[in-house]
C-alpha positions as CSV (number, residue, x, y, z in Angstrom):
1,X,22.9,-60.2,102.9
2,X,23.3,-60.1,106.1
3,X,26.7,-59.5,108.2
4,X,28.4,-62.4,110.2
5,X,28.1,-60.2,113.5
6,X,23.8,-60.1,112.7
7,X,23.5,-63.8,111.9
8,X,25.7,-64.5,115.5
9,X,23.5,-61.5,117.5
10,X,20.8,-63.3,116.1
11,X,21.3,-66.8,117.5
12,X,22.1,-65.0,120.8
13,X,19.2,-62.7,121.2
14,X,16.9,-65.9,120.4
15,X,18.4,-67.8,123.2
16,X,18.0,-65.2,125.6
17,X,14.4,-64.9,124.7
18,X,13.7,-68.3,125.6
19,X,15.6,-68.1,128.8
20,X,14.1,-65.0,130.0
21,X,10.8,-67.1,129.7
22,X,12.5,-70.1,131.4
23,X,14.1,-67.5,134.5
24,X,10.1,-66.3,135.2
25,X,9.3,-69.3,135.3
26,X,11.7,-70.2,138.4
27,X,9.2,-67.3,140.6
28,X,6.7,-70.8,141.2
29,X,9.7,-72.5,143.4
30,X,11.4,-71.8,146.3
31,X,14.7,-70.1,145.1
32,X,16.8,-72.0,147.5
33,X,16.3,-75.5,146.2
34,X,19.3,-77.3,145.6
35,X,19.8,-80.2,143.8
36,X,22.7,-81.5,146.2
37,X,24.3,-79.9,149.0
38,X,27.6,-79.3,147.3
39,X,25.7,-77.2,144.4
40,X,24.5,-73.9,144.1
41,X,21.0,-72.9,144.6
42,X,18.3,-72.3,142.0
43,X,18.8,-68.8,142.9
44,X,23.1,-68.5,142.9
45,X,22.0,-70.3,139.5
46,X,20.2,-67.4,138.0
47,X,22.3,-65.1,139.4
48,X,25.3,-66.4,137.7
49,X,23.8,-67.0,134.4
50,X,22.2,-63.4,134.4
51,X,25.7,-62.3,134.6
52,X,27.0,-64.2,131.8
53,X,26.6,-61.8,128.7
54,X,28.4,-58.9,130.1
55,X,31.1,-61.2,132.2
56,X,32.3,-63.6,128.9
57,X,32.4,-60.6,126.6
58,X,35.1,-59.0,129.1
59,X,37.1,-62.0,129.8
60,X,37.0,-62.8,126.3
61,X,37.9,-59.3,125.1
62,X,40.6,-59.0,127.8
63,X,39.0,-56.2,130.0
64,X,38.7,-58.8,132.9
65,X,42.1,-60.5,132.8
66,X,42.2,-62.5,136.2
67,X,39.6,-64.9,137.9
68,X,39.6,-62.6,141.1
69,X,38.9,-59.7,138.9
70,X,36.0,-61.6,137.4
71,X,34.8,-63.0,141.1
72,X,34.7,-59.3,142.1
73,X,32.4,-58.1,139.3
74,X,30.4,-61.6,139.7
75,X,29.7,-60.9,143.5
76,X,28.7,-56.9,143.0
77,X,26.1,-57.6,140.3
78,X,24.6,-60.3,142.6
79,X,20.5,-59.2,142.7
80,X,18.1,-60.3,145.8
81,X,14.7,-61.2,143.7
82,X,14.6,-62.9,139.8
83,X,13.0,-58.9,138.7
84,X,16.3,-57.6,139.6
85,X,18.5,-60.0,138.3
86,X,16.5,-60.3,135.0
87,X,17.6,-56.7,134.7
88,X,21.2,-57.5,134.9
89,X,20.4,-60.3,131.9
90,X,19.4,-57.2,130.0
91,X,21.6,-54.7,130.7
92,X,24.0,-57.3,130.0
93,X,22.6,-58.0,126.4
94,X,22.4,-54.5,125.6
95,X,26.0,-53.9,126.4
96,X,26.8,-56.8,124.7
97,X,25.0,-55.7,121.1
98,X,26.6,-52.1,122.1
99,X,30.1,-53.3,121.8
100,X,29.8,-55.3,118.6
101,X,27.5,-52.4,116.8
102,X,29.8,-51.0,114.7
103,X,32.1,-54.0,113.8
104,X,32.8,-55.5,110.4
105,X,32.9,-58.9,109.6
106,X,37.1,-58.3,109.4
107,X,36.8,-57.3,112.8
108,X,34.6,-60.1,113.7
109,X,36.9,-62.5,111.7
110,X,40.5,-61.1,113.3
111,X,41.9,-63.6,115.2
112,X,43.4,-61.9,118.1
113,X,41.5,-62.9,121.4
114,X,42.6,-65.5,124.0
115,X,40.7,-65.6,127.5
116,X,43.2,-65.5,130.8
117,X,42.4,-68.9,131.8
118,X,43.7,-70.4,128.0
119,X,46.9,-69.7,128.0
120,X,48.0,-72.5,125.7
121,X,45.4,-72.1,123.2
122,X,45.3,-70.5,119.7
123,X,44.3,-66.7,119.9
124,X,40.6,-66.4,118.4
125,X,38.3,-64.3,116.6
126,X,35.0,-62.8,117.6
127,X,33.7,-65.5,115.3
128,X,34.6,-68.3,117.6
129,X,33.8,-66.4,121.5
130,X,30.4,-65.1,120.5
131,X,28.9,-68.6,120.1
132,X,30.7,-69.5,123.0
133,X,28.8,-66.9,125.0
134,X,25.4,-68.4,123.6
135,X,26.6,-71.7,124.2
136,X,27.3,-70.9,127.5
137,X,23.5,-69.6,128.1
138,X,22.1,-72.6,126.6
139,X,23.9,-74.9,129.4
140,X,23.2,-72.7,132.1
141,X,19.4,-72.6,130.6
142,X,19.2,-76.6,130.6
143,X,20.8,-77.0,134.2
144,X,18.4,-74.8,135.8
145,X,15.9,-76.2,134.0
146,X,16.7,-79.3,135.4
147,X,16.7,-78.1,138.6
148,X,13.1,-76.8,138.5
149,X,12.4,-80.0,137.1
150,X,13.6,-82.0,140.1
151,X,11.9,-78.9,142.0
152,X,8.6,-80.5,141.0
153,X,8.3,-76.6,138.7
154,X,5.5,-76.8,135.9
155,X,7.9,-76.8,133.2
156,X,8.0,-79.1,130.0
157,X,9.9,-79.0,127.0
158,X,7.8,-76.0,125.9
159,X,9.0,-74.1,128.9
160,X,12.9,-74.6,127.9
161,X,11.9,-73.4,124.1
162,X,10.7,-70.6,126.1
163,X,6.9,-70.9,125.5
């Protein structure tokens, strides 16, 4: 049987896969479309979501415990080309599966967590912030889709399944 930490790794590593597949795609548009003036650009896009493995597990596990903490790690991962910042989507990843390695499901299950920004809120278990993580992806994944869409980008359903 499998642990609760596999089955939620699981779920995340498949939607990484299929936005890995949707990020390449991005390399047949120019990288400073915007949808409207007051958004980000397809590129500020991917650079954030790139970022978001690595940046929600430490807010969520306390190690970044201020928005201007997080703003500084955001702005010195930034990348310059969709190569280099699919590197930091998989350093990311790896340091995410590094720190849940070794934990049980008790440890999974322990409800002791609470982001900065919640102060109000229940504190949480791993169980609850690690499909919040992959949630988190898979909005990021459908906005820039949509942006390559209005882009006039190749792309299709297909493309956001990651094929």
């Amino acid at each position: 049987m499998k642990s609760i930490k596999d089955v939620l790794i699981e779920s995340f590593d498949d939607e990484v896969s299929e936005l890995r597949a949707v990020i390449h795609k991005a390399k047949e548009i120019a990288l400073d479309f915007k949808l409207t003036s007051e958004t980000r650009t397809i590129f500020e896009l991917i650079n954030h979501i790139v970022q978001i493995p690595k940046i929600d597990l430490e807010i969520f596990s306390g190690k970044l415990a201020t928005s201007e903490q997080t703003t500084a790690v955001e702005k010195q991962s930034q990348k310059f080309t969709i190569d280099e910042a699919v590197v930091v989507l998989d350093d990311g990843c790896k340091y995410l599966k590094k720190y849940f390695e070794k934990m049980t499901d008790e440890e999974i299950l322990k409800e002791d967590k609470r982001p900065f920004y919640e102060t109000d809120t229940p504190l949480r278990s791993w169980s609850y912030f690690l499909p919040k993580i992959t949630t988190h992806l898979v909005m990021h994944k459908a906005i820039l889709w949509s942006y390559m869409k209005a882009a006039k980008a190749d792309v299709n359903m297909f493309t956001y399944y990651g094929h």
